[in-house]
NUNU-201083 format. One line per 3 residues: number of its first residue (from 1); for each residue x, y, z of C-alpha. Coordinates in Angstrom, 3 decimals. Example, Ala and Ser with C-alpha at 12.3 -4.5 7.8 and 13.67 -1.06 7.14 Angstrom:
BEGIN
1	12.300/-4.500/7.800  13.670/-1.060/7.140
***
This chain:
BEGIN
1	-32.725/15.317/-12.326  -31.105/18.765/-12.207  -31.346/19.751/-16.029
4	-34.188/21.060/-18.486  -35.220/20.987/-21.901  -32.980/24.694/-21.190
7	-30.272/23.244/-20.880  -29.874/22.000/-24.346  -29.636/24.110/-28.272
10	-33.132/24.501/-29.317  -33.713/21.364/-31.525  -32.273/19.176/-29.867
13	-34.085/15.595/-29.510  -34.903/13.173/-26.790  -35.725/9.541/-27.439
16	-35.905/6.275/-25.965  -35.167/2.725/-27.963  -36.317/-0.855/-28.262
19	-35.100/-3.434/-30.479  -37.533/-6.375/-32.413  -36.294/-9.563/-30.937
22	-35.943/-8.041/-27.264  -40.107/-7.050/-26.899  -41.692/-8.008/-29.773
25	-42.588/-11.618/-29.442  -40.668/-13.536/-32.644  -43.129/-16.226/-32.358
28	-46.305/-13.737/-33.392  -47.052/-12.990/-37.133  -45.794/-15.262/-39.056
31	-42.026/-14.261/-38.282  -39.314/-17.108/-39.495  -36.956/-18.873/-37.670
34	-33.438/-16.820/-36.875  -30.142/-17.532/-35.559  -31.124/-16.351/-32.080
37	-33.817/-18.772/-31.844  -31.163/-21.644/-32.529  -28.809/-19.861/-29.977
40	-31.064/-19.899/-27.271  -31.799/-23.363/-27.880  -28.247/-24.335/-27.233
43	-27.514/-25.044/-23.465  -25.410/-22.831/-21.986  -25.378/-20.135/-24.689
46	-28.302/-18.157/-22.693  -28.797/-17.076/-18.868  -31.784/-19.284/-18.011
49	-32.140/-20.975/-21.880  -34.745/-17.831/-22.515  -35.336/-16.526/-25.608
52	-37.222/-14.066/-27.553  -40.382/-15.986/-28.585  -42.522/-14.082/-25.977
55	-40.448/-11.256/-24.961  -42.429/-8.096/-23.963  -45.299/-9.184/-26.676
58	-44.728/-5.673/-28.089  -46.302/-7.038/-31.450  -49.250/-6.895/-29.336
61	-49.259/-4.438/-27.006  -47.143/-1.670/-29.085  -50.425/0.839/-28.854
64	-49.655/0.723/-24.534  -46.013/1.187/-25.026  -46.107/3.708/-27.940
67	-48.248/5.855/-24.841  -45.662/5.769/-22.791  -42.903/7.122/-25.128
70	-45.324/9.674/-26.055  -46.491/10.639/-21.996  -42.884/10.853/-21.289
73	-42.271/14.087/-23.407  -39.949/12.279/-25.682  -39.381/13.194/-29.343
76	-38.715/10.112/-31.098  -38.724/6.468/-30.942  -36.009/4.285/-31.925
79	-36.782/0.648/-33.046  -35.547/-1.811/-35.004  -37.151/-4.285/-37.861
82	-36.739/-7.675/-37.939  -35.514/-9.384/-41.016  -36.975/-12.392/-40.511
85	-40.216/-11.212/-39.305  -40.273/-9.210/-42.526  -38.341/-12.175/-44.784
88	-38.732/-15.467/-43.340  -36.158/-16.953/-45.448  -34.559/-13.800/-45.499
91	-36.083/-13.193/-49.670  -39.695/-14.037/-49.510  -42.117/-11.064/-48.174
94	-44.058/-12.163/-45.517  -47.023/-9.097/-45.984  -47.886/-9.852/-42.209
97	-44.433/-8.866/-41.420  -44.496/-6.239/-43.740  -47.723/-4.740/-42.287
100	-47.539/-4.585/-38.961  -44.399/-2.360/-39.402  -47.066/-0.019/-41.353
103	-49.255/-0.288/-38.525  -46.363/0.664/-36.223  -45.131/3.502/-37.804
106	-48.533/4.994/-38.069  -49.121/4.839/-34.506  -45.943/6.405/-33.981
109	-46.798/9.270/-36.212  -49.705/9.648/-34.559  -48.848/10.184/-31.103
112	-46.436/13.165/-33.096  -43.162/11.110/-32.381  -40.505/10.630/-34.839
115	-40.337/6.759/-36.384  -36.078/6.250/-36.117  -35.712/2.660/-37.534
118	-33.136/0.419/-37.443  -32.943/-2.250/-40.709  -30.740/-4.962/-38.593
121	-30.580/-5.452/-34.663  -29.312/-8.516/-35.048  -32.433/-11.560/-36.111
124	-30.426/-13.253/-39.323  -33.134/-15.446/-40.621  -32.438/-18.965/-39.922
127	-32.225/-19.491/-44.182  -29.180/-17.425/-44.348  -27.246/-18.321/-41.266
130	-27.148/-21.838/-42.864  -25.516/-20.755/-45.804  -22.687/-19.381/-44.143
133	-24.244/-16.243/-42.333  -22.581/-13.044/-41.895  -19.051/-15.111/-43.315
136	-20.777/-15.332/-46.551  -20.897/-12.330/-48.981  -24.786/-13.555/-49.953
139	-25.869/-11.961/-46.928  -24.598/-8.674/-47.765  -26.470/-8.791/-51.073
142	-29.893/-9.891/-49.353  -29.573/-6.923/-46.968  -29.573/-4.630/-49.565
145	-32.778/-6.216/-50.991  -34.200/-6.044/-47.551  -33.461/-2.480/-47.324
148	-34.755/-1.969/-51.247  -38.547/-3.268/-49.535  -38.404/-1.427/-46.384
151	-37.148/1.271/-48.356  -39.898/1.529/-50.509  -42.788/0.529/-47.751
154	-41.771/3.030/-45.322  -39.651/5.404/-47.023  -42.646/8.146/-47.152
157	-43.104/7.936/-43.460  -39.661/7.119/-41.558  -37.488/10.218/-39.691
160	-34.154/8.462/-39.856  -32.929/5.095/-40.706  -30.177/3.410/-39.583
163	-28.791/0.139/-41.651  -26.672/-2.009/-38.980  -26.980/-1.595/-35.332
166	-23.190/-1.935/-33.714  -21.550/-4.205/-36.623  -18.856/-4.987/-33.940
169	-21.381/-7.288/-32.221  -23.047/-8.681/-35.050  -19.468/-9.624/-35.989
172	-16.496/-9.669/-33.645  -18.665/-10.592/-30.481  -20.350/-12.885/-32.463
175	-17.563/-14.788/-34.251  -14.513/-13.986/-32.120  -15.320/-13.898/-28.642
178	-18.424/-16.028/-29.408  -20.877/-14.433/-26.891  -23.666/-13.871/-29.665
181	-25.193/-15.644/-32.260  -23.959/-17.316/-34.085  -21.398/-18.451/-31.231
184	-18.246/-18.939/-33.346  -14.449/-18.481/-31.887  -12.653/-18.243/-35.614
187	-10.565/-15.578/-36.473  -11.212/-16.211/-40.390  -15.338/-16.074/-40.232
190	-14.651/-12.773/-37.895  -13.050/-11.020/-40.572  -15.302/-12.007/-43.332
193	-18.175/-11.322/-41.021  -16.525/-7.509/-40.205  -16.118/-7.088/-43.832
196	-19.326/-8.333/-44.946  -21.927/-6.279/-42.284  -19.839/-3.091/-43.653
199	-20.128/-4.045/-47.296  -24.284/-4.583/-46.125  -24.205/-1.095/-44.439
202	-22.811/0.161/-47.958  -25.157/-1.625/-50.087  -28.411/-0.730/-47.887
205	-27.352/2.983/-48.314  -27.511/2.723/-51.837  -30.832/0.917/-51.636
208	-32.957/3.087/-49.600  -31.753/5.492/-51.115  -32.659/4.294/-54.900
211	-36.604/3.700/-53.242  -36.946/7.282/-51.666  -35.589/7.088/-48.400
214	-33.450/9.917/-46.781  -32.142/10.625/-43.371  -29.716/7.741/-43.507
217	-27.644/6.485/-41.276  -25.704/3.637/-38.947  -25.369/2.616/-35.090
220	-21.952/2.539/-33.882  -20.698/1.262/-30.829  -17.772/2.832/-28.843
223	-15.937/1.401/-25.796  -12.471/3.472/-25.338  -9.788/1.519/-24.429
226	-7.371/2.447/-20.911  -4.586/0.854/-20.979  -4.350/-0.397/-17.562
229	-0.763/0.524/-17.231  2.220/2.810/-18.779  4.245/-0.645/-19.893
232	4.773/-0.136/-23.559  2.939/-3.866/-24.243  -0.625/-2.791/-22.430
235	-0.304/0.583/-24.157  0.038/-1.572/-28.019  -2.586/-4.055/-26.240
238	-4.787/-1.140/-26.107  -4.345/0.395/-29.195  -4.911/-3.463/-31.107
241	-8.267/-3.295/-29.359  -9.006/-0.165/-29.787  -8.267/-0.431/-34.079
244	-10.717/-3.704/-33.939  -13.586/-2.229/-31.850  -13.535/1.933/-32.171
247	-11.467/2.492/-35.253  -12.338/-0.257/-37.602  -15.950/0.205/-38.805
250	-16.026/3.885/-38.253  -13.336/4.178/-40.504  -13.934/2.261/-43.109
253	-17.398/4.310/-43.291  -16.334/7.643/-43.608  -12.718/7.258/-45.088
256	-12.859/4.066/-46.958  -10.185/2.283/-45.184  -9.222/-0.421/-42.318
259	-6.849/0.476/-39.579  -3.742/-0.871/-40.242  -3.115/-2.159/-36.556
262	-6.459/-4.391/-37.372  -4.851/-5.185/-40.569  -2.016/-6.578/-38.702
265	-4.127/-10.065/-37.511  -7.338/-9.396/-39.942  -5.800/-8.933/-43.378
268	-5.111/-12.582/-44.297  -8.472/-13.743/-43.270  -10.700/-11.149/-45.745
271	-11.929/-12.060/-48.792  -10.583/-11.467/-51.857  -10.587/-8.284/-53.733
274	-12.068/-6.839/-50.037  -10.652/-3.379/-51.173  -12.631/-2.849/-53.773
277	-15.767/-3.039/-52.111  -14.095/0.109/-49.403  -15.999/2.527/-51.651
280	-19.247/1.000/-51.845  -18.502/0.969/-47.546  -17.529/5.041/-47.580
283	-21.098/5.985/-49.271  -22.046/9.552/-47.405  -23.704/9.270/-44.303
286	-26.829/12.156/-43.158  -25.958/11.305/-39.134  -23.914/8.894/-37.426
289	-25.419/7.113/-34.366  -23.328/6.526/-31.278  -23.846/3.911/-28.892
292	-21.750/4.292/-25.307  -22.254/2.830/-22.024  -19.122/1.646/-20.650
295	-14.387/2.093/-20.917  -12.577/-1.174/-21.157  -9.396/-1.370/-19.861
298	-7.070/-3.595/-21.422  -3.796/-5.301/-20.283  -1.238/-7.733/-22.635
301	-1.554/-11.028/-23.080  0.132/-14.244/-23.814  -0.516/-15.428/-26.942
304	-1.422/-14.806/-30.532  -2.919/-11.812/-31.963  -4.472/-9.765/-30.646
307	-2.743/-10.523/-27.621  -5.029/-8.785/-24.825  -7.597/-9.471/-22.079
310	-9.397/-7.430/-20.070  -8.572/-5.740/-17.000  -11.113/-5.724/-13.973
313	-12.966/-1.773/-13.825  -12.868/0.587/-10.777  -14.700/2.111/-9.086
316	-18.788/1.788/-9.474  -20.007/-0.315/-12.058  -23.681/-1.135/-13.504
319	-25.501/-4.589/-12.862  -23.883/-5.527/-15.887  -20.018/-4.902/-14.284
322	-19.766/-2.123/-16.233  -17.310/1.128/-15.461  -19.521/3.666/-15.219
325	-17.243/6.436/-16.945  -19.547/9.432/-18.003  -16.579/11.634/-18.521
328	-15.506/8.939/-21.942  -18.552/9.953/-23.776  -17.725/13.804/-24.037
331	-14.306/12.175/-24.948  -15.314/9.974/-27.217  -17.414/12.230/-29.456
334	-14.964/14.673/-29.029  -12.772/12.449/-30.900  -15.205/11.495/-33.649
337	-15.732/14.540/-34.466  -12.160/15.936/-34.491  -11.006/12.278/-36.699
340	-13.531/11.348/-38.726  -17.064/13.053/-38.881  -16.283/17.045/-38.453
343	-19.488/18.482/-38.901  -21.548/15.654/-40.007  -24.380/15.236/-37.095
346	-23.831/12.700/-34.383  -26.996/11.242/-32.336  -26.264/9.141/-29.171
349	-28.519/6.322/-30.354  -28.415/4.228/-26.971  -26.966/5.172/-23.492
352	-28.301/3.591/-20.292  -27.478/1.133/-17.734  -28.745/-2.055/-16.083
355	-29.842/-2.010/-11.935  -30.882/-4.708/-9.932  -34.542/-3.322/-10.470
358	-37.317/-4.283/-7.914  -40.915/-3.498/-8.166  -42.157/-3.315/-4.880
361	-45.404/-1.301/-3.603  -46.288/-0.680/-7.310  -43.124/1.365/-8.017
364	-39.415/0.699/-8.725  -36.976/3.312/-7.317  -33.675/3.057/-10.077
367	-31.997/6.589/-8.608  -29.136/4.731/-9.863  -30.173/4.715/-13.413
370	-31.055/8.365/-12.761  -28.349/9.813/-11.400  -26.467/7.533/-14.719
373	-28.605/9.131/-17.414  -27.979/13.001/-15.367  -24.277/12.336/-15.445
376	-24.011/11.293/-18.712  -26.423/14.317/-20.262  -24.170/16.732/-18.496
379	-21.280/14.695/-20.429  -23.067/15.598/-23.593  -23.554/19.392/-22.719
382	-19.715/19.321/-22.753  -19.379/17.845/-25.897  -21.772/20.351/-27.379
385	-19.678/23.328/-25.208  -16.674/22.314/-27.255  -18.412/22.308/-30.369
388	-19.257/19.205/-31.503  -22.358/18.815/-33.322  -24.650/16.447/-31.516
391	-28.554/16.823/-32.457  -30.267/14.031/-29.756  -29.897/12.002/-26.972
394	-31.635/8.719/-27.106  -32.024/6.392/-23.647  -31.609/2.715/-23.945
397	-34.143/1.137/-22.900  -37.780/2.015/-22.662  -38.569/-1.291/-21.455
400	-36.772/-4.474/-19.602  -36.559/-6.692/-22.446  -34.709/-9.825/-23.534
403	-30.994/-8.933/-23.004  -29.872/-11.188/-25.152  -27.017/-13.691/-23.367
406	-28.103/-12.624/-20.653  -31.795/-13.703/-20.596  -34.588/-11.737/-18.729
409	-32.588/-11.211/-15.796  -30.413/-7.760/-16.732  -33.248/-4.869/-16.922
412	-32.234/-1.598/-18.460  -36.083/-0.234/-19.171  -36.423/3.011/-17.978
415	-40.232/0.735/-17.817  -40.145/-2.001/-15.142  -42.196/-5.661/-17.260
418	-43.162/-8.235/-14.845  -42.324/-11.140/-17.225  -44.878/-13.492/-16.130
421	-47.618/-10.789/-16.021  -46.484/-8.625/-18.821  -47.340/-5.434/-16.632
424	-45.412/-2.274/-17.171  -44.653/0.031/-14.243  -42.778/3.265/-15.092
427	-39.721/3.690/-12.938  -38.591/6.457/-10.881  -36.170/7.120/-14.089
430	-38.841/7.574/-16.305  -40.819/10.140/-14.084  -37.544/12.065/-13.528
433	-36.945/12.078/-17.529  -40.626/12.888/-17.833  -40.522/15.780/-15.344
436	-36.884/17.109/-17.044  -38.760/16.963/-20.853  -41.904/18.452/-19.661
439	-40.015/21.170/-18.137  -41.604/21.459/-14.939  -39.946/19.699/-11.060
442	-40.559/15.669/-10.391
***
């Protein structure tokens, strides 16, 4: 790692981020059933048919992890609640739930790192998937009553909150391509779903802010799309996904509007009278979180809308068969801040990638993941250069975790967890990041 604290504008913060269901253990604590749990229980839907009752036991063990954000020079913490740890049926308090949340922040507090919570990483309570899920407008309205507790539990004591962690998963992955829970492929429960996790963004605004929270803001996820030739039909291919997954949410969020290219295949399957919720959506944001790991490259398709499949990458990819593109993200937040935040404050709320990690002799040597996270800094210095204003840089993951589809066997941590054992093992990533925070040569 060739950079320093130096190297960055005075102020300018260093985290690393977990979320609930990936290391905390769902089956500690009293937490409710959620639609992951059923997911996982479906063959097929999982690598491995793993889920996230055990996880990292983070419920448990959040003191030993909490020391190693705090030993590697970070700033803050990003983590997320769960809702149905917190709500089993997604309305009744849990106080369990509840407190070990206040225990949590606390001990973040007290090892002088910034609390940076995320409402929703995706853990619908079982009780609300049933009645329709993210395709039913209820859910929207319980969100905001989630938010209204959390809100009013932590609101003295949390740096930043974000409401929805990358609504494109939670809705188009989810319902569309069918990769997530709940595992739908229906165009019509995709768009309610997209509409609905923005009208919840909207509504949990309004909420923590009514109960004293401040600091507020969401987790997008960006992915440019290449087309992956100059034929006018993967050019439109491109654009189509690039309205659905870049445009759409951002959009809506800070001008109050859907593209109109999303329109095109999306329109006739909102709800009724969706426009009039597109203010409640627009409420003013304090920071917008960016999420960025990979490009897509898209090609036409056969078919009906949207008409596009993805190409295969070049060049070197991650474990995950990722593009490894550091070059996008100075694009990328070039262009948010040029089209639709100007001078509001972006955060990179997750960057990282996945290596076929192996712990051997006590230590796990990811230079891969280094050189990844050194690349991808010196994509952010050039963002800042040309003036956009970024305050932080946050590193997905601190640990290996449950990667969701993908079971236990993807590992992003920049922490190595023997899954059997439980044992963390800093990686070679983590002692470069350490040495680069602390200012002084690994």
């Amino acid at each position: 790692m060739d950079l320093t604290r130096s190297d960055f504008p005075p102020g300018f913060l260093f985290g690393t981020a977990t979320s609930a269901y990936q290391i905390e253990g769902h089956a500690a604590g009293g937490a409710g059933p959620c639609h992951w749990d059923s997911f996982a229980a479906t063959p097929g839907n999982v690598a491995g048919a793993a889920d996230g009752r055990i996880a990292c036991d983070h419920y448990h063990r959040f003191d030993e992890d909490l020391d190693l954000v705090a030993a590697g020079g970070f700033d803050l913490y990003r983590f997320s609640t769960s809702w149905a740890r917190v709500m089993p049926d997604g309305e009744t308090v849990n106080e369990d739930g509840l407190d070990f949340y206040d225990r949590l922040v606390d001990a973040i507090l007290a090892r002088d790192l910034r609390p940076a919570l995320t409402l929703y990483h995706w853990e619908l309570p079982s009780a609300l998937a049933d009645r329709g899920g993210w395709a039913n407008r209820e859910t929207a309205e319980r969100f905001a009553g989630f938010a209204a507790l959390m809100g009013s539990r932590l609101g003295d004591r949390v740096w930043s909150w974000a409401t929805i962690n990358e609504p494109w998963c939670v809705s188009w992955l989810s319902h569309f391509d069918g990769h997530h829970a709940p595992g739908l492929r229906d165009i019509r429960a995709t768009a309610r779903a997209m509409h609905h996790v923005s009208l919840a963004h909207g509504l949990g605004l309004a909420a923590l802010r009514a109960h004293g929270a401040g600091n507020l803001g969401v987790v997008l996820n960006f992915e440019p799309a290449r087309p992956e030739s100059d034929r006018a039909e993967d050019i439109a291919a491109a654009d189509r996904h690039d309205a659905t997954y870049n445009r759409f949410f951002v959009q809506a969020m800070t001008r109050g509007s859907y593209p109109e290219t999303a329109l095109d295949g999306l329109e006739r399957h909102l709800p009724d009278r969706w426009q009039a919720d597109m203010a409640t959506i627009a409420a003013p944001l304090d920071w917008l979180g960016v999420n960025y790991y990979t490009i897509r490259r898209i090609t036409a398709a056969a078919g009906p809308w949207p008409a596009w499949r993805t190409a295969p990458p070049r060049g070197q990819v991650t474990d995950m068969g990722w593009e490894i593109a550091p070059e996008a993200l100075t694009a990328v937040l070039t262009w948010l801040a040029r089209e639709y935040t100007g001078t509001l404050p972006l955060l990179i709320t997750e960057n990282g990638m996945a290596a076929p990690d192996a712990l051997r002799g006590g230590a796990v040597r990811d230079d891969d993941r280094t050189a990844y996270i050194c690349a991808h800094l010196n994509a952010v210095r050039e963002a800042i250069a040309g003036g956009v204003p970024l305050s932080g840089y946050v590193v997905w993951s601190l640990l290996d975790n449950y990667e969701w589809a993908f079971g236990y066997f993807k590992r992003f941590g920049l922490v190595h967890v023997g899954f059997e054992s439980l044992q963390r093992t800093p990686k070679a990533s983590y002692h470069a990041l350490a040495s680069m925070l602390k200012g002084h040569a690994p």
